[in-house]
C-alpha positions as CSV (number, residue, x, y, z in Angstrom):
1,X,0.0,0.0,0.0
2,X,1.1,3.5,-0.4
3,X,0.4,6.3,1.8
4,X,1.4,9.8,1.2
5,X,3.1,11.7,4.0
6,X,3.6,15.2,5.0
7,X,4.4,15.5,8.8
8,X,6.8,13.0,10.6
9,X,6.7,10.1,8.6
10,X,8.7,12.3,6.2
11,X,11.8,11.9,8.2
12,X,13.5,8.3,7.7
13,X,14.7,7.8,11.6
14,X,10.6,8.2,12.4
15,X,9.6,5.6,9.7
16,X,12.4,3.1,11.1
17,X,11.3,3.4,14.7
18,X,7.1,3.7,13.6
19,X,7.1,1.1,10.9
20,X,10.3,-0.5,9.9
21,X,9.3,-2.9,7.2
22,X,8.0,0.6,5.3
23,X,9.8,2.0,2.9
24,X,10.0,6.1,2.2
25,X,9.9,6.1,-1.4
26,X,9.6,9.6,-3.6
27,X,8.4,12.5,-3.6
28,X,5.1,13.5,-4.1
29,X,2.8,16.4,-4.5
30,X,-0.8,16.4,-2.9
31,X,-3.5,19.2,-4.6
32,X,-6.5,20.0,-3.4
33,X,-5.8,20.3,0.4
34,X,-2.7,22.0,1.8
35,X,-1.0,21.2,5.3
36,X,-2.2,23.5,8.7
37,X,-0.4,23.8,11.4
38,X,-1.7,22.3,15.2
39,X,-0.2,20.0,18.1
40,X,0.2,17.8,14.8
41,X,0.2,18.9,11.4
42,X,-3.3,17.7,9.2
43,X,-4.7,18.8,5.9
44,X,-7.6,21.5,5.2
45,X,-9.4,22.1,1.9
46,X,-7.4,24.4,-1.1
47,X,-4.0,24.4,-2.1
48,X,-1.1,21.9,-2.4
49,X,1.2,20.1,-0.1
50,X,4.5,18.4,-0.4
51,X,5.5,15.0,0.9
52,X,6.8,11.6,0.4
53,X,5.2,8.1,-0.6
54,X,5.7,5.9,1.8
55,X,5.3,1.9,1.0
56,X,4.3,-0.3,3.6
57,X,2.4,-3.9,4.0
58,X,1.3,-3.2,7.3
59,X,-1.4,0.0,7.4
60,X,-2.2,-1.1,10.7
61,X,0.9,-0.1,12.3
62,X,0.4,3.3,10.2
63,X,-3.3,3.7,11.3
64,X,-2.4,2.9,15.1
65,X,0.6,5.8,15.1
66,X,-2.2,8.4,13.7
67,X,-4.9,7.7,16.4
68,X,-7.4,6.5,13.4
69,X,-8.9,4.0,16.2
70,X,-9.0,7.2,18.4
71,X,-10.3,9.7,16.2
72,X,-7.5,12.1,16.1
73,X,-7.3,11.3,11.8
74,X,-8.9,9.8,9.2
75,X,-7.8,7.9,6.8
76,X,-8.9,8.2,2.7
77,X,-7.6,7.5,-0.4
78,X,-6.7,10.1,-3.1
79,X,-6.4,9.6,-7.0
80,X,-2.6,9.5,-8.6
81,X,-1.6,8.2,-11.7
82,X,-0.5,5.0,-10.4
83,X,-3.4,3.9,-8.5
84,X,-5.1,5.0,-4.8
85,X,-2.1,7.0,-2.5
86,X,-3.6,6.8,1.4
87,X,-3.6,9.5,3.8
88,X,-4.5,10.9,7.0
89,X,-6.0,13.9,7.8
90,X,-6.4,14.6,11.4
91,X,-9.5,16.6,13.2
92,X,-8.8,20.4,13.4
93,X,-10.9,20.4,16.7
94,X,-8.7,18.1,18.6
95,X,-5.6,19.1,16.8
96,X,-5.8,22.3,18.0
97,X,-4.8,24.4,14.4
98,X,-3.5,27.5,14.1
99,X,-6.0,28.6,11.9
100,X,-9.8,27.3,11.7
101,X,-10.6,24.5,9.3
102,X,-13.9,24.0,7.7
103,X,-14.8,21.0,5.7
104,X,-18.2,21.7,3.6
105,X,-21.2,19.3,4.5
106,X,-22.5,17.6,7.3
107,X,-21.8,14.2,9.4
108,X,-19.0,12.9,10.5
109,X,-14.7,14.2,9.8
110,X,-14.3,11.2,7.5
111,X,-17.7,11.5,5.1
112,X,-16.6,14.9,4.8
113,X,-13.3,14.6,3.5
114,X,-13.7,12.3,1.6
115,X,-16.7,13.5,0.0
116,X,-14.3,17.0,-0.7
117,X,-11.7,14.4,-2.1
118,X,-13.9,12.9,-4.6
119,X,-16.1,16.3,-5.7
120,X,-13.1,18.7,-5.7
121,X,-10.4,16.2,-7.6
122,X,-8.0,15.9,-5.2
123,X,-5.5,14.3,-6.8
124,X,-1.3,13.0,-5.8
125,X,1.5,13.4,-8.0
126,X,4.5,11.4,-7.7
127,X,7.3,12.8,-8.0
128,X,10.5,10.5,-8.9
């Protein structure tokens, strides 16, 4: 599976000690949602982000070290070329952001990103 990073997995001394059967592949490009600041980075609607594909067997170890279980992200898949990239985009409220983020629509975090993902054509773009 691959899942497209943009916080700490980015740096390979984190990947080693979160998931060391993954491996940090290229880079990659993520449009449509742009990275916001908070106790821990997440994603909010407009713009672009830079980051790295990571490759990994285990998305359970990954899900686990982003509190999916716990609510504190979400994880969705987003279009590239090459097939579905994952990622995670964490809850503004309990993230505490430095900015407010809005998702459009009602219902739960998840519905709502992933309903943006799909409508607005966010997309990832591998780099190398």
């Amino acid at each position: 599976m691959r899942v497209f990073v943009y916080g700490t997995l980015c740096d390979p001394a984190r990947v080693r000690e979160v998931a060391p059967s993954a491996d940090l592949g290229p880079a990659a490009t993520l449009y449509g949602l742009r990275r916001v600041e908070g106790r821990y980075p997440t994603l909010a609607p407009g713009g672009s982000v830079a980051g790295r594909i990571l490759r990994t067997d285990d998305i359970a170890v990954l899900d686990a070290y982003e509190g999916v279980e716990r609510g504190l992200y979400v994880r969705v898949s987003v279009p590239a070329e090459e097939g579905p990239v994952e990622t995670y985009v964490g809850d503004p409220d309990r993230l505490d952001t430095a900015e407010p983020v809005a998702w459009p629509g009602s219902g739960p975090l998840a519905e709502r990103v992933r309903a943006y993902v799909e409508d607005e054509g966010v997309t990832v773009r591998i780099e190398g």
